[in-house]
VMD Tcl script that draws the C-alpha trace (Angstrom):
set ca {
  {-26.55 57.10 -5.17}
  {-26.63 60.98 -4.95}
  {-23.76 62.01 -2.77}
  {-23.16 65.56 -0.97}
  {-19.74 65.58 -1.53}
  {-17.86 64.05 -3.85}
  {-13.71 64.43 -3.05}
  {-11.14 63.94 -6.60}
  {-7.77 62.55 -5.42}
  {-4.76 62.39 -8.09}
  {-3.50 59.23 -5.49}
  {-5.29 56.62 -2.85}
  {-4.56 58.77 0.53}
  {-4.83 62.13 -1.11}
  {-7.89 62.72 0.09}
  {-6.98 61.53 3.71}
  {-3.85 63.60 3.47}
  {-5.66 66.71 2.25}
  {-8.60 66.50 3.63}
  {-9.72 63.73 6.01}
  {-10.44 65.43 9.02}
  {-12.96 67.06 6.43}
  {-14.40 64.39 5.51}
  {-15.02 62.87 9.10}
  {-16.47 65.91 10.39}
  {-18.91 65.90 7.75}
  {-20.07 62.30 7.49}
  {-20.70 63.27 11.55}
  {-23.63 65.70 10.31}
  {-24.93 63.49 8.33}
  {-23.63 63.92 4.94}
  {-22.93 61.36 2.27}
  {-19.27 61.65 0.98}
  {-17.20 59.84 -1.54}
  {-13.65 59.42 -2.84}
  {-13.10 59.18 -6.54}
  {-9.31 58.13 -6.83}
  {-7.80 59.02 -10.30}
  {-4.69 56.17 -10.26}
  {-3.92 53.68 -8.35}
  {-0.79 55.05 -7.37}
  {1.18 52.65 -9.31}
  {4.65 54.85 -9.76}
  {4.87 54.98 -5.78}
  {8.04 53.74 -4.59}
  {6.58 51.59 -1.37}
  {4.03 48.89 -1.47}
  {1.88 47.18 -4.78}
  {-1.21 48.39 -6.75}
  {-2.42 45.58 -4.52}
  {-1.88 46.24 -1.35}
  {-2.55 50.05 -1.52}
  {-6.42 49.21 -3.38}
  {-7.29 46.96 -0.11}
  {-5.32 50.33 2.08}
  {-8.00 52.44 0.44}
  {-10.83 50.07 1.13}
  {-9.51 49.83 4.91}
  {-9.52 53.98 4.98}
  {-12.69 54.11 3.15}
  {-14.51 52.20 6.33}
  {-12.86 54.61 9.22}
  {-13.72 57.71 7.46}
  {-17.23 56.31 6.62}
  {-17.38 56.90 3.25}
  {-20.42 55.95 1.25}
  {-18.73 55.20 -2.24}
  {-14.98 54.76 -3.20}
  {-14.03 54.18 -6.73}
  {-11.03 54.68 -8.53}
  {-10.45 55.01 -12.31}
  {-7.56 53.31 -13.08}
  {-6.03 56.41 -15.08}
  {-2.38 56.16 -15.55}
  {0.05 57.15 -12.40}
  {2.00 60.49 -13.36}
  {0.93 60.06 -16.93}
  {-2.66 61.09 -16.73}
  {-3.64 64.22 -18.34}
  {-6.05 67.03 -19.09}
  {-7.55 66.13 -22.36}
  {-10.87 64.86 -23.49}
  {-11.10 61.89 -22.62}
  {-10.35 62.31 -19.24}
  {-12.52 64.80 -18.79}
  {-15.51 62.52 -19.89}
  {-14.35 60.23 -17.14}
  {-14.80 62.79 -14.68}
  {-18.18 64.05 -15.91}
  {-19.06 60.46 -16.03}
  {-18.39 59.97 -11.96}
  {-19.87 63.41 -11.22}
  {-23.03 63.09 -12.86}
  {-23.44 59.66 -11.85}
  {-23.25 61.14 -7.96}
  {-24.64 64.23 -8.44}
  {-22.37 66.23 -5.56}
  {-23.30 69.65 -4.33}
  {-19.50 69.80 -3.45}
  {-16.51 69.16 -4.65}
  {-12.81 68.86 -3.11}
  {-10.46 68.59 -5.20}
  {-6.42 68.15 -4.93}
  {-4.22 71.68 -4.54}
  {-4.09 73.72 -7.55}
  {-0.26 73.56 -6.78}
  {2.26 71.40 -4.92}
  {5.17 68.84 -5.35}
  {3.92 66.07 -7.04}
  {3.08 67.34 -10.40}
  {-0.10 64.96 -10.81}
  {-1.72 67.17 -8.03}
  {-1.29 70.27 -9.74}
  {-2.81 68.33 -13.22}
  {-5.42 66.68 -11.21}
  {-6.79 70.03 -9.93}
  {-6.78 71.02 -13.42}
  {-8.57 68.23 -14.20}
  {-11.19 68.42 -11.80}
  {-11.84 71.97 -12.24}
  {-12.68 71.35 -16.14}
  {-14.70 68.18 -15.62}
  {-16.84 70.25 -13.04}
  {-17.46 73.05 -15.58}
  {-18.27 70.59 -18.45}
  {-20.37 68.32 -16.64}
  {-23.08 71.01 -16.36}
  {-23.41 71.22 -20.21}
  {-26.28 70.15 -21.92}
  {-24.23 69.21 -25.46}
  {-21.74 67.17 -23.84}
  {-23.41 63.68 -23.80}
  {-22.27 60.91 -21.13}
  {-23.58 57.37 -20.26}
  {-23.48 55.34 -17.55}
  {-24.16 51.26 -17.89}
  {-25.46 52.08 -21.46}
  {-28.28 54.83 -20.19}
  {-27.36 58.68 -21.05}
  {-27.06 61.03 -18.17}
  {-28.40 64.49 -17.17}
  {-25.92 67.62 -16.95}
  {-24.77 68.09 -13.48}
  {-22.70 71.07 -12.10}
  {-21.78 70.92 -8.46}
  {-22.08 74.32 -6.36}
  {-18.99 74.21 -5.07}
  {-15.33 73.14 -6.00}
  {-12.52 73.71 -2.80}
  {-9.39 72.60 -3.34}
  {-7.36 71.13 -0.38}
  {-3.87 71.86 0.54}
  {-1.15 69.09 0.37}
  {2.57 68.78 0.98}
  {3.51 72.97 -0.49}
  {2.04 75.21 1.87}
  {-0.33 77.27 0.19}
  {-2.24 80.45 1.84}
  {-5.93 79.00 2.39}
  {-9.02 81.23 1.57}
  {-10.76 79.77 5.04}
  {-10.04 76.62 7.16}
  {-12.11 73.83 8.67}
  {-11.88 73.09 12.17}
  {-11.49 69.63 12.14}
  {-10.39 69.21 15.94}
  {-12.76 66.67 17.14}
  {-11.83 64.58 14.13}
  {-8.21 65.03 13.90}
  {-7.18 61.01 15.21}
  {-10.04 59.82 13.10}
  {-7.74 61.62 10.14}
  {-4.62 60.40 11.23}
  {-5.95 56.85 11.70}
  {-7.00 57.12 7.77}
  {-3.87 57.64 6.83}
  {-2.33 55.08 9.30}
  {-4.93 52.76 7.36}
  {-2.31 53.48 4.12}
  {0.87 50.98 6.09}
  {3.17 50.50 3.21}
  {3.48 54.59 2.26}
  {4.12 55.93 6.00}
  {6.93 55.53 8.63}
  {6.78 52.03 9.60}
  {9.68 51.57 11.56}
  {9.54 47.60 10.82}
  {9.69 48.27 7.12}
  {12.37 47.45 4.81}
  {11.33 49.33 1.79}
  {13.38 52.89 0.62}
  {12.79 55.84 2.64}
  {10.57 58.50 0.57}
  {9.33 61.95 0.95}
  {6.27 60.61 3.14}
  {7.63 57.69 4.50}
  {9.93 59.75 6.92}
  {8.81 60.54 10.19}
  {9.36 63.88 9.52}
  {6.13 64.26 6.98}
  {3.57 63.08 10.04}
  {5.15 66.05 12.39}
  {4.65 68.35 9.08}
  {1.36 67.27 9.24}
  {0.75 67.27 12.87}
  {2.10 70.76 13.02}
  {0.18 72.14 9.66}
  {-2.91 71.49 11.03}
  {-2.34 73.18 14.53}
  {-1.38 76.35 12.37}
  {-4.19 76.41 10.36}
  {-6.10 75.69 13.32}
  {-4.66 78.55 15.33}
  {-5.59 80.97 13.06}
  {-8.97 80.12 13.61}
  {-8.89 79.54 17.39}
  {-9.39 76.03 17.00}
  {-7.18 72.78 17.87}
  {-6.88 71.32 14.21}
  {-7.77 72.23 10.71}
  {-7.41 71.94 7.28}
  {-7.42 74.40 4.52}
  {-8.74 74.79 1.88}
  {-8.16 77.32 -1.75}
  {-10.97 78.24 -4.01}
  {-11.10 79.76 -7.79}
  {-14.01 82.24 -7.18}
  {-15.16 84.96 -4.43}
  {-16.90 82.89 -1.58}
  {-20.29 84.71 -0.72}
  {-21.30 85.12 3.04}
  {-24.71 85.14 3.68}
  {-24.06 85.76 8.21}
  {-20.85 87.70 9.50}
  {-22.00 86.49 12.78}
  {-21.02 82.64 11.20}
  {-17.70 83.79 10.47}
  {-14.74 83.46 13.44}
}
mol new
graphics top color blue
foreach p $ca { graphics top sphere $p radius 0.5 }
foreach p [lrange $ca 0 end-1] q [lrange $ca 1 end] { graphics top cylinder $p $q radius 0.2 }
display resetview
């Protein structure tokens, strides 16, 4: 399955967190997305490997996805070498995305700043011809995507342009609502962490009504990139 964008999450709800009004918006027009999670968030303090695989196939249905997988790397111990590079290549050749989102390039959890890394490399070295990769035994073709954005997570980072994501904003938070044993659950009687306290959803809930204000819009999310972004219409721009 060729998808149009393929999103690299460190952590199952990464990608909601970062990006799912995003990702909404564009399965809306049409477009084929998927969510390659690296771990399966097995250091978190809340819930079971369990229970948060079956809390990213619950997300995966609201946001539409087309494709979820997740590569079992190790929680917080995963790193930028060559073999996990291959494993990247592997996933991005066998989906062929013209566009990649990828976690922030910087932020608290160190495995966001290493998965950035991570995705950034694998993107580069996927479209080289010497670097051979199979999938189910048959070799694969080099693959570069056009595009790698990297979303912004819990540090607030400057973004080089923001998404309005105002129509999808519920269809985000529902997502990430889909992810029970990591949020404020009132009924709960697991430890209180970072995003477990009802202050992280109004961090949230206010983060995207700045970065949508500073594009006159109701929501959005924001996004960094590693190159200059060409315009081709300054008429498209707000």
């Amino acid at each position: 399955m060729k998808l149009d964008i393929l999103v690299l999450a460190a952590h199952p709800d990464d990608a909601e967190l970062g990006c799912g009004g995003t990702i909404a918006k564009q399965v809306s027009l049409g477009n084929k997305v998927g969510v390659v999670d690296f771990t399966r968030g097995e250091l978190g303090t809340r819930g079971t490997v369990q229970t948060r695989d079956q809390e990213a196939k619950d997300s995966a249905k609201i946001l539409g996805l087309s494709a979820r997988l997740n590569l079992n790397f190790r929680d917080g111990y995963f790193t930028n070498d060559e073999a996990h590079q291959l494993e990247i290549i592997r996933v991005i050749r066998k989906f062929q995305p013209e566009i990649v989102l990828a976690n922030a390039i910087y932020d608290r959890h160190p495995d966001h700043g290493k998965g950035a890394g991570l995705a950034f490399d694998a993107c580069f070295y996927a479209g080289l011809v010497k670097i051979e990769s199979k999938d189910k035994g048959v070799a694969q073709q080099p693959w570069r995507p056009k595009f790698l954005y990297h979303y912004i997570q819990s540090q607030l980072l400057q973004p080089d342009f923001v998404v309005d994501v105002s129509d999808f904003w519920e269809a985000k938070m529902n997502a990430i609502r889909a992810f029970k044993t990591q949020f404020y659950d009132p009924t709960s009687n697991e430890p209180e962490t970072f995003i477990s306290n009802p202050s992280f959803m109004k961090m949230l809930e206010s983060r995207g009504q700045e970065f949508g204000h500073g594009i006159g819009a109701k929501y959005g999310e924001g996004f960094t990139v590693r190159r200059v972004v060409g315009v081709d219409d300054l008429f498209a721009l707000r």
